[in-house]
C-alpha positions in Angstrom: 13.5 207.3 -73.4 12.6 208.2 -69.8 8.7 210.2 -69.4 8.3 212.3 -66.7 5.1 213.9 -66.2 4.8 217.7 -65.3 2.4 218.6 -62.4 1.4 222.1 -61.4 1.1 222.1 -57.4 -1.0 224.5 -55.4 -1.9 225.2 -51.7 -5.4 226.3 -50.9 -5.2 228.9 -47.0 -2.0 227.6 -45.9 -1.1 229.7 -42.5 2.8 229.8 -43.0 5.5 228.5 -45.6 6.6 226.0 -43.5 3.4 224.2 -43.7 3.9 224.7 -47.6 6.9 223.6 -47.9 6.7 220.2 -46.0 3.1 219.3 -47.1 1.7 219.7 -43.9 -1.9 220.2 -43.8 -2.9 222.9 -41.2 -6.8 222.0 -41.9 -6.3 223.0 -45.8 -5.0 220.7 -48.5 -2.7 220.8 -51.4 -3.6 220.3 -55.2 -2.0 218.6 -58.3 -2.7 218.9 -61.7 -0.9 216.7 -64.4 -0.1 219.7 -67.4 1.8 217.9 -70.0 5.0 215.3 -70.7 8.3 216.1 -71.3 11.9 213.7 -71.9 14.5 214.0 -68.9 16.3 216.3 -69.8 13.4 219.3 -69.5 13.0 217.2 -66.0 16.2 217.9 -64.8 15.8 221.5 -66.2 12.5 222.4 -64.4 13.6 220.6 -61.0 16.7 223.4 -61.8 14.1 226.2 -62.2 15.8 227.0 -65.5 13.7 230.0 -67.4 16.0 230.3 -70.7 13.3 228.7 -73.1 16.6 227.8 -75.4 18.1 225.3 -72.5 15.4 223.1 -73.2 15.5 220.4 -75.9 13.3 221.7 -79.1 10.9 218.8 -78.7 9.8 219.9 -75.2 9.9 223.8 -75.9 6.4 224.2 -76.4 5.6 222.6 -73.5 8.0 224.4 -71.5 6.8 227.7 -73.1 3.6 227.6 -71.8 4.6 226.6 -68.1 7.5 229.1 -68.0 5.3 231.7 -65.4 4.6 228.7 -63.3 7.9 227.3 -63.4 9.1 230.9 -62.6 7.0 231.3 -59.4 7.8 227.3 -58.3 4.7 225.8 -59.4 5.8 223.3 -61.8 7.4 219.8 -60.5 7.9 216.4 -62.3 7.1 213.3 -61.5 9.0 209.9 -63.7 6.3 207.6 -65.3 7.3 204.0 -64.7 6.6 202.0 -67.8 
């Protein structure tokens, strides 16, 4: 089975959303935070922005469950872990 970590991203004083968006740092930085595992099909679902807590597979809902504001707003990537 395939791991994927999931990361919560902020940006600190960014001027515009361009500069968001692309990761460009206008004198300001970006930060990550690794906030729990999940299988690849809660990947795919997050990359999706899916919100419906019942999508999910049942061994990832409680993980999900607790991210779904940040996955709401955009917050929440994920990242595969190579083995």
């Amino acid at each position: 089975m395939r791991i994927y970590l999931v990361r919560k991203g902020g940006y600190l004083e960014f001027k515009n959303d361009v500069a968001r968006v692309l990761d460009h740092f206008e004198s300001n930085f970006s930060t990550e935070e690794i906030v729990g595992e999940v299988g690849e099909r809660s990947a795919e679902l997050v990359e999706k922005g899916v919100t419906d807590i019942d999508a999910y597979p049942e061994e990832d809902r409680k993980t999900i469950a607790r991210l779904l504001p940040e996955i709401e707003r955009g917050l929440i990537a994920v990242r595969r872990v190579f083995r």
